[in-house]
C-alpha positions in Angstrom: 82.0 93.6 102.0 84.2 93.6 99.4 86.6 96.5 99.5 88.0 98.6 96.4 91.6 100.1 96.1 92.5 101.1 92.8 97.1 101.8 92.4 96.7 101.4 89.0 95.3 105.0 87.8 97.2 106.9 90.6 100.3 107.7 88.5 102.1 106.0 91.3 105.6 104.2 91.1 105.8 100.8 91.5 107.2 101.4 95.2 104.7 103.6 96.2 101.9 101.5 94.7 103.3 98.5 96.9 103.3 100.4 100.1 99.7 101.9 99.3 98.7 98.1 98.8 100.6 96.8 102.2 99.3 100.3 104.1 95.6 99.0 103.1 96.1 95.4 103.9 97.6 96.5 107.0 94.5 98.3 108.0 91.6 96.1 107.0 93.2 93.0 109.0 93.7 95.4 112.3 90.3 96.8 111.8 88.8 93.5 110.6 86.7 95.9 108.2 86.2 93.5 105.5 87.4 89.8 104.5 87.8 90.6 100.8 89.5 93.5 98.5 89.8 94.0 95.0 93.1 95.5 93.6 92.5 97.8 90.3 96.1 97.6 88.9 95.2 98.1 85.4 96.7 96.9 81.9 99.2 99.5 81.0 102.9 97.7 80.8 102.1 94.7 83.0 104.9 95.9 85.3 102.3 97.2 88.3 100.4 93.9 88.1 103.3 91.7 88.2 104.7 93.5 91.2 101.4 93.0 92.8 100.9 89.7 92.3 104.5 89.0 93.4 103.8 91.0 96.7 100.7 88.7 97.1 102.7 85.6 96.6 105.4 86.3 98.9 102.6 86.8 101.7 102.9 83.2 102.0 99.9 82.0 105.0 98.6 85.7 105.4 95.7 85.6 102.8 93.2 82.6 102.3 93.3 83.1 98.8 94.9 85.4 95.7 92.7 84.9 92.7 93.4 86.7 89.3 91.0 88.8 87.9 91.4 86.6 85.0 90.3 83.1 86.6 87.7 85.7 89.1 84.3 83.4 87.9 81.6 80.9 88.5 84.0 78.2 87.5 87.0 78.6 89.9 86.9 77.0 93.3 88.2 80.0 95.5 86.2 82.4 93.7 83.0 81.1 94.6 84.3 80.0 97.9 85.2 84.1 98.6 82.2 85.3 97.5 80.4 82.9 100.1 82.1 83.2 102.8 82.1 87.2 102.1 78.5 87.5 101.0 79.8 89.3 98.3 77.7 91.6 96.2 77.5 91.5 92.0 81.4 92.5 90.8 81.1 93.8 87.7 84.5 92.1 86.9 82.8 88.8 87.9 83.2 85.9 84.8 85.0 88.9 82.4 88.6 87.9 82.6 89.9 91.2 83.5 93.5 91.0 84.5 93.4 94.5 85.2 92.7 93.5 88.6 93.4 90.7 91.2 91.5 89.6 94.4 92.8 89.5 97.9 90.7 87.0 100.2 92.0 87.5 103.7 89.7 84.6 104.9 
């Protein structure tokens, strides 16, 4: 299961839109509700995206895999690997590039 969480049309501030992100993160590893999530950040400045990849990389050994929605396709190793493991569904964002959103794998 693959689960959505979209900060990015919320008209949130970047601190808030962090501690949504953590709060949910949080929650699907005590619940152990699903292995995989999908971040809608959107485009707009960049700013919410960078802060969300840069929470994701200072999470160092908590997640199995961050992939960009950018690299998210048939061609990148820990993309296909998630969508195994996860038995994920089609992801209309699948092979398009989008960096509008990025991909937490909690393994």
């Amino acid at each position: 299961m693959l689960k959505v969480i979209d900060i990015g049309h919320k008209n949130y501030g970047l601190d808030t839109a962090i501690a949504v992100l953590e709060a949910e993160v949080s929650k699907m590893i005590y619940n152990g509700e699903s292995k995989a999530m999908k971040i809608i950040h959107g485009h707009g400045t960049g700013a919410l995206k960078d802060a969300v990849r840069e929470w994701c990389a200072g999470q160092s050994g908590r997640f199995k895999a961050v992939i960009f929605g950018e690299d998210y396709d048939m061609f990148h190793q820990d993309s296909m690997a998630m969508r195994s493991a996860c038995g994920l569904p089609d992801d209309e964002d699948f092979g398009r590039q989008n960096s509008a959103v990025t991909y937490i794998w909690l393994g």
